[in-house]
C-alpha positions, 0 to 999 in steps of 0.5 A: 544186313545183321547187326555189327559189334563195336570194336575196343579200338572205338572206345577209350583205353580201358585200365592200361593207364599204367602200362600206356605211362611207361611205354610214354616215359620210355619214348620221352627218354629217347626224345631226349636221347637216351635210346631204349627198348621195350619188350612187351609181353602179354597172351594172345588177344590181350591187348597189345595192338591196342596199347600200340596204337594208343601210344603211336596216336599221342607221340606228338613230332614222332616218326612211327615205323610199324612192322609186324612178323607173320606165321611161317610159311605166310611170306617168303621175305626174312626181315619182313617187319623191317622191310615193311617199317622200312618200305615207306620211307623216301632217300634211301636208295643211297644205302645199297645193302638195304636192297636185301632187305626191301622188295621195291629194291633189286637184290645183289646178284647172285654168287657161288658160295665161297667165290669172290667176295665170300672166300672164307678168308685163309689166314685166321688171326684166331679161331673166328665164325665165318660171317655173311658180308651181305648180312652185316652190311645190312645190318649197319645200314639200318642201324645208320638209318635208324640213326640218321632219321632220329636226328632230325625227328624222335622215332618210335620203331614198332614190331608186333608178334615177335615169337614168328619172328624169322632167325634173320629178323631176330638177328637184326633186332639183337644187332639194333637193341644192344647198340642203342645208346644215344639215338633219339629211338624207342623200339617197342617189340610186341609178343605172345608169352603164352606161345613160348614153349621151352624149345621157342627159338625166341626164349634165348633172344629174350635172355640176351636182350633182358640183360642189355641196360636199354632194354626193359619188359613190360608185362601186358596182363589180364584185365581182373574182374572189375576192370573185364566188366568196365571194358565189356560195358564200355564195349556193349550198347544195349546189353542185358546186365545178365549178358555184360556179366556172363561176358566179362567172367568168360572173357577171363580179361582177355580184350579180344575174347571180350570184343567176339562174346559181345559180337555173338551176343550182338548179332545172334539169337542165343541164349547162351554164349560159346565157351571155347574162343575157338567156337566163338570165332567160329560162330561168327563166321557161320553166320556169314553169307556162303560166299564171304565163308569161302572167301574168308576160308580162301584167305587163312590159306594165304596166312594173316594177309593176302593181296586182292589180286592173288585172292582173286585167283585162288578164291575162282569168283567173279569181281562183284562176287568177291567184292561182295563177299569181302565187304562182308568181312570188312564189314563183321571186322573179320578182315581189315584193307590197308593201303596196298590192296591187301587184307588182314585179318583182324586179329592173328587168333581168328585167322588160326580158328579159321585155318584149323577148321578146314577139311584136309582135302579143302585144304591141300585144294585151297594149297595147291591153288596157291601153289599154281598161282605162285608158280606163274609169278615167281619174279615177286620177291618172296614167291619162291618161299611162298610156293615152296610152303604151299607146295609142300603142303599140297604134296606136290614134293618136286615142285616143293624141292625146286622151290626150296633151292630156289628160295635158299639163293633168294634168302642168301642174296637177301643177306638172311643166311638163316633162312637160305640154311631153312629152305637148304635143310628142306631140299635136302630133306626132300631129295630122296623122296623126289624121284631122280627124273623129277628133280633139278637137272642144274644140281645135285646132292654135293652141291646141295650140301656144299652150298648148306655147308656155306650158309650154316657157317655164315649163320653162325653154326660151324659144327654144322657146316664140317657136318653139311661139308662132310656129307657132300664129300660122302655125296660125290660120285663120279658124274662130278668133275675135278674141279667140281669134286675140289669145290666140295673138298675146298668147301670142308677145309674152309669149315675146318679151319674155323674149329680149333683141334681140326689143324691136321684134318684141314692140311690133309682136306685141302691137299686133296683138293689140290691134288684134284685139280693139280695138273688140270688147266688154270681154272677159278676152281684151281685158283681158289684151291692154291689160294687156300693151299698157300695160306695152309702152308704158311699156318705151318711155317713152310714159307717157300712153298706157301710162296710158291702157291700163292705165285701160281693161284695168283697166275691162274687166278689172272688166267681164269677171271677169279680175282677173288683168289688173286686177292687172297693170294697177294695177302698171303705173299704180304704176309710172308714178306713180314715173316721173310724181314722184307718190311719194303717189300711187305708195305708194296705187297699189302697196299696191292693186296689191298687195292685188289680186293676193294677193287673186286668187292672182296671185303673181307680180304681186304680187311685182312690184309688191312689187319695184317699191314697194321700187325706188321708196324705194330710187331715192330714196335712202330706204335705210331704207324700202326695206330695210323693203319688201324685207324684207317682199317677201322673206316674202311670197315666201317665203310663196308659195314664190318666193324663187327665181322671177323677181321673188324673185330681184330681191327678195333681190337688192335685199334685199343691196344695200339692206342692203349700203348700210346697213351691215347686213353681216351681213343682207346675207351671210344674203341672198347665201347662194344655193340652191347654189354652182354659177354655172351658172345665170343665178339663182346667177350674178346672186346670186354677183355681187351678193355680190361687193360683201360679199367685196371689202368684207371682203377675201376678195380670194382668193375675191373674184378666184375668183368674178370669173373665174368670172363673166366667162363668164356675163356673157352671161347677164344685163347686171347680172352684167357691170354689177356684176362689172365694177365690184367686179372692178376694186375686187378688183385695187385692193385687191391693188395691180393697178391695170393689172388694173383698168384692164383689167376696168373698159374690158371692162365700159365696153365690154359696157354699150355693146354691150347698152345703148348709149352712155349706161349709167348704170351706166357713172358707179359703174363709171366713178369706179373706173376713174379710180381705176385710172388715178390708181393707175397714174399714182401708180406710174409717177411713182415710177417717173419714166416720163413717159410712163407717167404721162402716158398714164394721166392722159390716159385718166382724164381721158377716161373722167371726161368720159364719166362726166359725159356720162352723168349728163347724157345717160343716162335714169334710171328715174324720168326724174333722177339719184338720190342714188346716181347724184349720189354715183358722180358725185362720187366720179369728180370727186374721182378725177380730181383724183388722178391728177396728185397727192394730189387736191382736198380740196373734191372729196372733201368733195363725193363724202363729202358725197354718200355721206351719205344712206346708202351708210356704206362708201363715204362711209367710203371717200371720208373716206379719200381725203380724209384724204389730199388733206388730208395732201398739200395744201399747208399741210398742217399746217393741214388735219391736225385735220380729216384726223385726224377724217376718218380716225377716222371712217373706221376706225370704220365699217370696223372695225365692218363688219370690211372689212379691206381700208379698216382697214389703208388708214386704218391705214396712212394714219395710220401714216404721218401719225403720226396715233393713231386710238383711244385705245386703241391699246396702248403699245409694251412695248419700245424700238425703236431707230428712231422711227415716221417712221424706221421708215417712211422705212427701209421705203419706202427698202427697197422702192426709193423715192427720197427725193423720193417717200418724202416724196410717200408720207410727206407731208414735204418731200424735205429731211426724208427726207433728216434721216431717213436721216442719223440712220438711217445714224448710229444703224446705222453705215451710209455709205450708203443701201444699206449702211443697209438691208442692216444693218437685214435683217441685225439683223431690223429690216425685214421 
């Protein structure tokens, strides 16, 4: 046998010491608990592998899971690198959805797109994507595995080649990298830089990912001249000095070109070296014996790896002949055995040579032998898959098409909707030019497309989903019956209901729908459309005809065995309960609701009826028994694997609010805590603007002003992230003493409702109370300022946006048909605003909007009893109402210490200063003398800052004439003439800041 090349994995690690450090320190940060992510980059036989392994070699007490993904068409199994980093784990048969992921596991049983468990849920709380249950489950149970293992042991998650990364496998890994933050796991993802072309559908993974603060790239490049010739003399044995030099120049630093030129220049008689790596690895097969060249050639047909017994079959050679061959290749490193029986080759590049040296004729042959084989072993997990690519490229379209309908309910089950919607797209594609009699008998186009409209949703594409829908109602013939023809219209109003702007369109669908199926016997079909029916009717207010179709979906639903129907009808009756008043009855129909679709596995369902339940408590002010429901919610979402699906989101969102309100500050920061730190989706920027509330709160006002920007882009995205960001936005400025600034974000938020929701928004009423505080504060500083017109012109527009906040409290409809307490308590604070803007405001209005704020919202009543300590202080006979201004401001200091909102601390402080007001009995004694009393002290200071005596004693609440007291014995105890000279003395001897 010819002379064999040494490897680079035989020698030691050659100028990566750098690298190798920093991959080591990431790993010891996530042994110590701070999980993280490296992206490592590099071109195509550079070294990546290498660095891998080295690092996988030396983590001492590591548990290192390694996965790879492969070139399409190499495998049917979407998740491959999980599953393989997975599939050798022992106890993990107690997570069911990690079935979708691992072959060795059976998968859920199949079910009929938007039937059961995958009804698209009917009574939206805002515009939200349709999700796959299977997938998000899938997603969680990694995520607690991955979790669970690295507390008992350090764990290092490996996956190579991610530019073939499938879309589900892509999906997963942005799911995992942006929850990292305590887990004692390093994922480090390897990939081709050199692949990414500007359409690579990994290029806006890499985008989101970069941005996560546990994630960091790490370039793997060249090795430059000196470190090339190291490598190569590392590498080489007996190597003339000419060949080591031509060698390490040629390879151009590239390890694995390096590796191949040696291997040439080992083995042959040239002399002189190929220049293209193609032709390297080329040659280094055309030295090999005729029967490894047409094993090895058998081989890149099947992809990067390819099982012993399938090789068998296709390569059509004896066992001593095969097993002769492939010794050979084991032997020349161009196909490596691990432990199953499989083969790979050695690196991803030799494989590609190989493949694109074949004839075309070879290779639809080797194709369609691959095709044969599969054909006859279609129970394998991802066969499907395999033989629709092999298929197809051997021509053979029919067998192609069944296939690809075949691998898309595979990929389905397997909860990678991506992937189902890839082998949907290409039956469709092949449907017309498969001939009517070769196709399958058990569907047909409308079905096709329905079933594509489902998947596209569930990927997270409803543009594409209305268009897969609409094409199928374009599809129907008259071969379909009623209830198939419904199906198809049922499926479009399904996706129209996730868009904004399609409301008259879907009312219009889902009526043809019914009237399809309308005087039919009681079916699933016909069950499933009067669900829907119900849950449009109630979206348009027709409360008695929504009840009446809910009756009947949940009696033909019992008729029929469709209990996913009945679930969805009892949430529909619940929440037409709530609108009805009947609270008894609503709690009855809710817990039924909710009993019956755990029961059948309908978790979406149930999580809206869960979302609903705590919706109705929380409407009626019962803050306490809302944030018991939504808590509840919250664990069974959990449970279930949705925190993060549609109505998991509402849930945690509500979950903050309610225990925001509350003053369980602390609860409500563990609730706002997102899956990652990227607003780039609709779900992190609904949660990033929820959050808003504790920042401002709090006074990270830096962070607060950073998030509102940001936000600002996404108000596209959702009504809610504008409602409430348009709110805490104008509250931040404030804060930090814009009140322009406000004005600006309070009228661009007014303006957004007005455009999505009309006229009357009722969130205009919160949103429109901190407006006119805007406009109070503006007129405050133009007063002091003595611009009239300034002043006026602020008032004026107070004034204006007060009447709007009343018109919308009388005009606007709320949910459950009257104004709530929270809606009452906004009302009475923009009142008690109004009455600022033209002075220190109406202690009567103020008591009112603190009085309102009492049935639970603790920050903002301690933020009324502020404002009402200072109507208080500035009324006149003021002295009598400054008991009642004390208590008022105590109070208020109380909840904001509590609460750590350092924002109302220092403005009830301040007040108090200012009123010569002590707040606790336990403020400490001065320890030195000062040389001016406290109300000197504050009439220096806003002298200092440029007031006139008449509004230091606005600021001060005291008469012009006692400023006037002030300032005299000011100048006195400094030996001051004049205003000025008094302040230039105090900067002078430290005495003002």
């Amino acid at each position: 046998m010819p002379l064999v090349a040494r490897l680079g994995s035989g020698i030691p690690l050659v100028a990566r010491d750098r690298e190798l450090d920093r991959l080591r320190a990431a790993l010891a940060r996530a042994g110590e608990g701070t999980a993280g992510a490296v992206l490592l980059a590099g071109d195509a036989g550079v070294g990546k592998t290498r660095l891998i392994d080295e690092l996988a070699a030396s983590a001492e007490d590591t548990l290192v899971l390694m996965g790879r993904c492969l070139d399409a068409g190499e495998t049917g199994l979407p998740y491959l690198p999980f599953a393989e980093a997975l599939g050798t784990l022992k106890d993990i048969t107690n997570r069911p959805a990690l079935a979708m992921l691992l072959p060795q596991l059976a998968l859920p049983a199949e079910r009929e797109p938007g039937t059961e468990g995958m009804t698209a849920p009917g009574l939206l709380p805002g515009r939200r994507p349709e999700q796959d249950v299977g997938q998000l489950q899938l997603f969680d149970a990694v995520l607690g595995l991955l979790g669970d293992l690295s507390e008992r042991q350090r764990v290092l998650l490996v996956v190579e080649d991610l530019h073939w990364a499938d879309a589900s496998t892509r999906y997963l890994l942005s799911f995992l990298l942006s929850r990292l933050r305590s887990q004692r796991l390093l994922v480090v993802c390897t990939y081709r830089a050199d692949d990414l072309h500007r359409s690579h559908p990994l290029r806006p993974l890499l985008s989101e990912l970069v941005r996560l603060p546990a994630v960091e790239r790490l370039d793997l490049s060249p090795f430059n001249a000196a470190d090339a010739r190291r490598f190569v003399e590392a590498l080489s044995d007996d190597l003339p000095e000419d060949v080591v030099q031509q060698v390490a120049e040629r390879s151009e630093g590239n390890a694995f070109f390096a590796e191949e030129l040696i291997a040439v220049a080992t083995c042959d008689d040239r002399s002189s070296l190929p220049s293209a790596l193609a032709d390297v690895l080329l040659s280094r097969v055309e030295r090999l014996s005729p029967q490894a060249q047409h094993v090895v050639r058998v081989a890149s047909v099947r992809g990067r790896r390819v099982r012993h017994d399938r090789l068998r079959e296709v390569a059509g050679m004896s066992d001593v002949d095969l097993d002769t061959a492939l010794r050979e290749l084991v032997q020349h490193h161009l196909l490596v055995v691990n432990d199953d029986e499989v083969y790979i080759f050695r690196h991803a590049l030799l494989r590609e040579a190989v493949y694109g040296d074949l004839l075309p004729g070879e290779r639809v042959r080797l194709h369609a032998a691959y095709a044969r084989y599969l054909a006859e072993h279609l129970d394998e997990r991802g066969a499907a898959a395999a033989l629709a690519h092999h298929a197809f490229q051997s021509h053979d379209l029919p067998q192609a098409l069944r296939a690809s309908i075949k691998a898309a309910k595979e990929a389905e089950r397997a909860g990678a909707p991506a992937e189902s919607l890839r082998y949907l797209e290409k039956a469709l594609n092949l449907w017309n030019a498969v001939a009517a009699a070769d196709r399958p008998s058990d569907v047909d186009e409308a079905v096709l497309l329905r079933r594509a409209s489902w998947v596209a949703g569930t990927a997270g594409q409803p543009e594409r989903a209305v268009a897969f829908a609409r094409s199928a109602t374009k599809a129907l013939t008259s071969e379909q019956t009623p209830e198939e023809a419904a199906e198809v219209w049922l499926r479009l109003a399904q996706a129209l209901s996730i868009l904004d702007g399609n409301e008259e369109e879907h009312f219009t669908v889902i009526a043809k729908a019914l009237d399809l199926v309308y005087d039919r016997e009681p079916s699933p079909t016909r069950a499933r459309v009067l669900a829907g029916k119900a849950s449009s009717l109630r979206q348009q207010r027709k409360d008695a005809a929504a009840r009446e179709a809910a009756e009947l979906a949940i009696a033909d639903g019992r008729t029929a065995n469709a209990p996913g129907a009945v679930a969805d009808a009892l949430g529909t009756l619940a929440i037409l309960d709530d609108h009805a008043m009947r609270h008894a009855e609503a709690k009855e129909s809710f817990e039924r609701a909710i009993k019956s679709a755990r029961e059948v596995g309908a978790f979406n369902n149930e999580l809206r009826a869960w979302y609903y339940y705590g919706l109705m408590h929380y409407d009626q002010g019962e803050l306490a028994e809302a944030a018991r429901v939504f808590n509840e919610a919250g664990n069974r979402a959990k449970e279930t694997g949705l925190t993060w699906s549609m109505f998991g989101l509402e849930i945690r969102i509500l979950q903050l609010l309610v225990h925001y309100y509350i003053g369980d500050w602390d609860y409500a920061a563990w609730a706002s805590e997102p899956p990652g730190m990227s607003v780039s989706s609709t779900v992190l920027a609904r949660l990033a603007a929820a959050r808003t509330h504790l920042t401002v709160g709090r006074g990270e006002l830096a962070e607060t002003e950073r998030l509102i920007t940001k936000l600002r882009s996404d108000w596209h995205r959702d009504i809610q992230i504008a409602l409430i960001t348009g709110g805490t936005g104008a509250e931040v400025a404030l804060w930090r003493g814009r009140p322009e600034l406000a004005v600006e974000r309070v009228t661009d938020a007014l303006e957004w409702t007005r455009k999505l929701g009309g006229p009357w928004v009722l969130a205009d009423i919160r949103i429109g109370a901190i407006g006119i505080a805007a406009y109070a504060d503006v007129a405050a500083k133009a007063r002091r300022k003595r611009d009239t017109e300034a002043e006026e012109n602020a008032v004026e527009a107070g004034r204006k946006l007060a009447e709007h906040v009343r018109l919308t409290a009388r005009n606007g409809k709320p949910r459950a048909g009257t104004l709530g307490p929270e809606g009452r308590a906004w009302l009475a604070r923009a009142n008690a605003e109004e009455s600022r803007l033209q002075g220190p405001g109406d202690p009567e209005l103020w008591r009112k909007a603190v009085d309102g704020f009492g049935y639970g919202l603790v920050f903002e009543q301690a933020l009324c009893r502020w404002r009402l300590a200072e109507a208080l202080l500035g009324a006149e006979a003021k002295e009598n109402h400054r008991d009642e201004a004390a208590e008022q401001l105590r109070l208020a200091d109380e909840v904001a210490t509590r609460l750590k909102a350092v924002p109302l601390q220092e403005a009830v402080a301040s007040c108090a200063k200012r009123a010569r007001i002590t707040l606790r009995a336990d403020e400490p004694a001065r320890e030195h003398l000062d040389l001016f009393t406290p109300r000197e002290r504050a009439v220096l200071a806003l002298v200092a800052s440029g007031r006139t005596n008449r509004e230091v004693g606005e600021e001060l609440y005291i008469s012009e004439k006692t400023v006037s007291v002030h300032l005299s014995r000011i100048m006195a105890k400094l030996g001051a003439s004049r205003r000025a000279e008094a302040v230039a003395i105090a900067y002078d001897r430290g005495l003002l800041e």
